[in-house]
PADRENVEX-252905 format. One line per 2 residues: number of its first residue (from 1); for each residue x, y, z of C-alpha. Coordinates in steps of 0.5 Angstrom, whole numbers, plus 500, padded with zeros to 3 digits. Example, Ala and Ser with C-alpha at 12.3 -4.5 7.8 and 13.67 -1.06 7.14 Angstrom:
% PADRENVEX-252905
1 = 525:491:516 | 527:498:514
This chain:
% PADRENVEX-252905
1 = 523:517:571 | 516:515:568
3 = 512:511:572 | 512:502:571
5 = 506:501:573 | 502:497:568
7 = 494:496:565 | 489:493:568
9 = 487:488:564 | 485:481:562
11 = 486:476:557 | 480:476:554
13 = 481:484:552 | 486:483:549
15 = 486:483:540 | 487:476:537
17 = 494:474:536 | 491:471:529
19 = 487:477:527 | 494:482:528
21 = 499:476:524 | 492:476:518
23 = 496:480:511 | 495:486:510
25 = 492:487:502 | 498:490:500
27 = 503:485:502 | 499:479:499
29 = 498:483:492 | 505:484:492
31 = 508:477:494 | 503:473:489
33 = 506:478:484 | 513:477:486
35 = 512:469:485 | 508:470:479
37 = 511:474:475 | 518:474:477
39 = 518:466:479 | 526:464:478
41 = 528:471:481 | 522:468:488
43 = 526:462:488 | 533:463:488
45 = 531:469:494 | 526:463:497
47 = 533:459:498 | 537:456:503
49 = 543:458:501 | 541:466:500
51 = 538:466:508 | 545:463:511
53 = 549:467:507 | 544:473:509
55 = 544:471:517 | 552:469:516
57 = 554:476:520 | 550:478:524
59 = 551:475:531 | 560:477:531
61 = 557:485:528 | 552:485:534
63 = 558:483:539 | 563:489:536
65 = 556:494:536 | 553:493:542
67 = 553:492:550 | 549:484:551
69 = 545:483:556 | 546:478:560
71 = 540:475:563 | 543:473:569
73 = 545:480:570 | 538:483:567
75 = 533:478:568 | 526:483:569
77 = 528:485:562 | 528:478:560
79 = 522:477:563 | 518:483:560
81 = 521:480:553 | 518:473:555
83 = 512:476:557 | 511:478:550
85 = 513:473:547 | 508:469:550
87 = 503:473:549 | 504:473:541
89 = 506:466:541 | 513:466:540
91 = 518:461:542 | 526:463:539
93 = 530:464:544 | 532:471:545
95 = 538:475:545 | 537:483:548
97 = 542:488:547 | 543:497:548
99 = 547:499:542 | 553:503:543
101 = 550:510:539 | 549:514:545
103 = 544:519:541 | 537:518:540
105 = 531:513:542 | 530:506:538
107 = 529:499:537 | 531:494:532
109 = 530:487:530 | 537:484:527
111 = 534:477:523 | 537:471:524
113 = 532:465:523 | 529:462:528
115 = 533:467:533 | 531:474:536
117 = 536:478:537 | 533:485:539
119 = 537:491:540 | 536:498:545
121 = 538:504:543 | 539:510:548
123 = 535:510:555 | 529:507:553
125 = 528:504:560 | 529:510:563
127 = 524:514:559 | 518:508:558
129 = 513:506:562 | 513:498:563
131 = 507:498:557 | 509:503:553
133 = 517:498:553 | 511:493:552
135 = 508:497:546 | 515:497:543
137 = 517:490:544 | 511:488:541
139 = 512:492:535 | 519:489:534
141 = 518:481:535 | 512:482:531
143 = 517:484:525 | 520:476:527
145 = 513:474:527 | 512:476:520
147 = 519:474:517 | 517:468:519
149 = 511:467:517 | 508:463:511
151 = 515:460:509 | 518:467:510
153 = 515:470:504 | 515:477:507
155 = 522:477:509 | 523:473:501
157 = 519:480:498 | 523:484:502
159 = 530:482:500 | 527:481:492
161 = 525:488:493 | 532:491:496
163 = 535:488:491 | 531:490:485
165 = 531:497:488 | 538:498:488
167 = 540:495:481 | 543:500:476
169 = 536:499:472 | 531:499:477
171 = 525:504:474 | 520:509:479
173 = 516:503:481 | 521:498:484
175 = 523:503:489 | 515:505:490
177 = 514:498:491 | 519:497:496
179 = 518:504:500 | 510:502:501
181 = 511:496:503 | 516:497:509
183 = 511:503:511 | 506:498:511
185 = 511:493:515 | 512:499:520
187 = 503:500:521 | 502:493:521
189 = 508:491:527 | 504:498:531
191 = 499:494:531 | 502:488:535
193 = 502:493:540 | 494:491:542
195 = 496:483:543 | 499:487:549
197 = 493:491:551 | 488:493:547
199 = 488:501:549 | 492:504:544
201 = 495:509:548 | 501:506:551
203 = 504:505:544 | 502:511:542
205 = 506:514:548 | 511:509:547
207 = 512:512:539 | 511:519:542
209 = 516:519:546 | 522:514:543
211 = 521:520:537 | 521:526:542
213 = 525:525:547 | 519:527:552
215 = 519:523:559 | 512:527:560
217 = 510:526:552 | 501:525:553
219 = 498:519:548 | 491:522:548
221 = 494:529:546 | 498:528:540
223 = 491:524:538 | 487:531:538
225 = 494:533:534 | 493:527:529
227 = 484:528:528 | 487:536:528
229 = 491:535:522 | 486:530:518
231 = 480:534:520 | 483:540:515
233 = 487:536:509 | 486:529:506
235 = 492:526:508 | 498:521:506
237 = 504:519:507 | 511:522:505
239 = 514:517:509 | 520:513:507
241 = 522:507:511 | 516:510:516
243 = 510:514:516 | 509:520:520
245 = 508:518:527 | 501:522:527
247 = 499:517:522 | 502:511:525
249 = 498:514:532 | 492:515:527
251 = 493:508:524 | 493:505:531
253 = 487:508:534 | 483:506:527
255 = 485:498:529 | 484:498:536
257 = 477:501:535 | 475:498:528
259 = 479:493:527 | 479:489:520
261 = 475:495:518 | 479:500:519
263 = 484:498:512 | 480:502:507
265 = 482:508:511 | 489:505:513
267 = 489:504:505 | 488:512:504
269 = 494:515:510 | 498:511:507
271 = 498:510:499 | 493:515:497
273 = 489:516:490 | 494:512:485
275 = 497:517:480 | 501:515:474
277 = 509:516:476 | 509:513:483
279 = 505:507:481 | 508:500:484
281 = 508:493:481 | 502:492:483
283 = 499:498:482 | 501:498:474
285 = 499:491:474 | 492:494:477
287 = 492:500:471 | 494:496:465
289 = 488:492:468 | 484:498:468
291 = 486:500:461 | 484:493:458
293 = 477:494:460 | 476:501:458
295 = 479:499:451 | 475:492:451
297 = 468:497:453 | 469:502:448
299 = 470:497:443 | 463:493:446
301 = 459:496:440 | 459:492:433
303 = 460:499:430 | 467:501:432
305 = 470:495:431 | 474:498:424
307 = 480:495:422 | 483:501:424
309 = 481:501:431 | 481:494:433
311 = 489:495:431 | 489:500:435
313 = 488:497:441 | 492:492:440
315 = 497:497:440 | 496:496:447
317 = 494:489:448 | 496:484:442
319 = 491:479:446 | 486:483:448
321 = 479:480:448 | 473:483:443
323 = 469:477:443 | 465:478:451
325 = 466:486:452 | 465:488:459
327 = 457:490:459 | 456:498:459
329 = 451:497:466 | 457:493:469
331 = 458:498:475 | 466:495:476
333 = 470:500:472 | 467:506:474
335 = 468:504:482 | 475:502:480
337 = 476:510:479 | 474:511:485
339 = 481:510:488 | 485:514:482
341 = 488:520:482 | 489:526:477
343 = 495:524:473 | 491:517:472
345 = 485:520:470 | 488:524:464
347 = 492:517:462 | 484:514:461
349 = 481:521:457 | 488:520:452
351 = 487:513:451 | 479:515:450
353 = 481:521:445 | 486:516:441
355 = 480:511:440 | 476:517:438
357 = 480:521:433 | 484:514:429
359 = 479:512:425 | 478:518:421
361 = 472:515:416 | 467:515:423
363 = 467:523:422 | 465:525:429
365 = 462:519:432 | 467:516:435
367 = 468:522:439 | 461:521:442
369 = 462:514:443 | 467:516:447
371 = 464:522:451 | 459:517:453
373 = 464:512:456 | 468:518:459
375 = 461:521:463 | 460:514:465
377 = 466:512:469 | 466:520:472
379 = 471:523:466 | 466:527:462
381 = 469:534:464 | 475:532:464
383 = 475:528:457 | 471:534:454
385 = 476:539:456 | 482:536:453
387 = 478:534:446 | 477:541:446
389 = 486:543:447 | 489:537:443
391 = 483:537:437 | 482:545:437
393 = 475:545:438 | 471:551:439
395 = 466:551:447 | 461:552:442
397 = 462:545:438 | 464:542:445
399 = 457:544:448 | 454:542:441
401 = 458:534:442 | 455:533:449
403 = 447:536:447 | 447:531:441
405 = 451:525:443 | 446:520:445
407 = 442:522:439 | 448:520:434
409 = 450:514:438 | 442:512:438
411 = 441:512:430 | 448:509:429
413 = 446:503:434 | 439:503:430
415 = 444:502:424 | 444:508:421
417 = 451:511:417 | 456:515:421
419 = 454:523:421 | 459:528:418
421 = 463:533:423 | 459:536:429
């Protein structure tokens, strides 16, 4: 048996409540896209009649699936309940359960509006200390908070998501929106962990333990484990429903000790760069956004802006604005590549290799022009080496390209006429 004993400590060491229940970037992105973009389908989902329907079973299948404690009989574990409870702020009233599935360590939160009904799977107070039961319950009452919360738009996104996933004609990004943001549900609820206690350890122990089994598991060792792993590799997830426990424990120990700073790093365990079959909504919401910029940059010069290629790049956007180009000292676009993986940054040299190749009476001019925004936004090897595979250019001709460039596009912008071929 592990020893109940709790931390020492005070309230005012524990994280603010408020700081915990703040939107993670990626959940906010989401939902505003969901009521933007998808505003019939975000009403029907907001509806009351959708949330009773959804709520309508599940007190009569807890009663057929698990053992109710009753408080009478349990009341030291209604009281640790209560006890967090009122430290996250929560008051609907609670209802505790043991499932009937005697395999494994777990717990879970079946929703139902304004009530708690809180499920224990295997020997969980048997095998957890009385901070690490806190850790836990912490983490589950916190997925009620955040169904809650704000109208219920998380739990409307989540039910959106679910049933945009599962449809017939449900595409890559459905599934990757829906896969990230139940891994980002998963950290964010870890984190409730330090409205508890503001060490990180006991819901470290707490994760270790319910996936292992191990009564004696240690929190500070699996930490060594977790900075092992990212010490030798950049790191993500590969996670489902939820990250690997080595990145959730890494997640912790970066909120406990950073706070709100730790999202950046947060971000990167869980998403990683960008790459072009694993974009979410957002994410192709981010890249056609990306794309829009590239076009309306390359296109700033007067020069360029032929019949040929202007109606090339309405090929991508019927819409797109020509007349305030983004300026070539604005340091924005290159920044946002910071975060885009290979298979993306291939798609942004194409999109510039089409521009350089459409309007044929420009000779090789375009091609410089851009070679030049390539270099700028971090691209110019790899622009120059697909110019070099698809257009069948000699490594002396490319090395000729790179050397006189700047020369070409300066007499070109003096006014000058297009140069023959390089």
């Amino acid at each position: 048996m592990t020893e109940n004993r709790p931390l020492a400590e005070s309230p005012g060491d524990r994280m603010d409540v408020s700081a915990i229940l703040e939107p993670l970037p990626y959940h906010t992105a989401l939902v505003d896209y969901l009521k933007t973009r998808e505003a019939e389908l975000w009403k029907w989902f907001s509806s009351t009649t959708f949330l009773d329907e959804y709520a309508a079973n599940i007190r009569l299948e807890l009663l057929k699936s698990c053992y109710r404690f009753d408080p009478a009989d349990h009341a030291d574990l209604y009281a640790l309940v209560a006890d967090v409870q009122g430290r996250l702020g929560l008051t609907a009233p609670v209802t505790l359960y043991q499932s009937q599935i005697a395999t494994g360590m777990n717990a879970s939160l079946c929703y139902v509006p304004r009530e708690i009904h809180l499920v224990l799977q295997g020997p969980i107070r048997a095998t957890l200390s009385i901070d690490e039961q806190r850790a836990l319950i912490a983490h589950e009452l916190t997925h009620h908070l955040l169904w809650e919360r704000q109208d219920g738009e998380l739990l409307v996104a989540d039910q959106m998501l679910n049933a945009m996933a599962n449809h017939s004609r449900a595409e890559p990004s459905h599934l990757e929106s829906l896969r990230l943001f139940g891994l980002y549900l998963e950290v964010h609820c870890d984190r409730a962990a330090l409205a508890v206690s503001p060490d990180p350890l006991a819901a470290i122990g707490s994760l270790i333990k319910v996936e292992t089994g191990l009564i004696d598991a240690q929190p500070e060792s699996y930490l060594k484990q977790s900075d092992e792993i990212f010490g030798q590799a950049e790191v993500k997830t590969e996670g489902i429903t939820h990250p690997e426990s080595f990145i959730r424990a890494r997640a912790l120990k970066l909120w406990a000790d950073r706070g709100s700073r730790a999202a950046a790093e947060i971000t990167r365990m869980i998403e990683g760069p960008a790459e072009l079959g694993r974009l979410t909504l957002v994410g192709q919401q981010r890249m056609a956004d990306l794309t829009r910029r590239v076009l309306q940059r390359f296109l700033t010069p007067r020069w360029l802006r032929t019949d040929p290629l202007l109606a090339h790049a309405r090929l991508f956007f019927t819409d797109i604005e020509l007349e305030k180009p983004i300026p070539a000292e604005d340091r924005a676009l290159a920044d946002d590549l910071e975060g885009v993986g290979e298979s993306l940054r291939k798609y942004l040299c194409y999109v510039l290799l089409d521009l350089a190749t459409v309007d044929r009476s420009l000779e090789q001019a375009p091609l410089a022009a851009a070679l030049r925004l390539a270099e700028e936004l971090g691209l110019g090897e790899m622009f120059l080496g697909q110019a070099g595979e698809e257009l069948d250019l000699a490594k002396r001709s490319l090395a000729r390209l790179k050397k006189e460039s700047a020369t070409i596009l300066a007499r070109l912008e003096a006014g000058a006429t297009p140069p023959a071929e390089v």
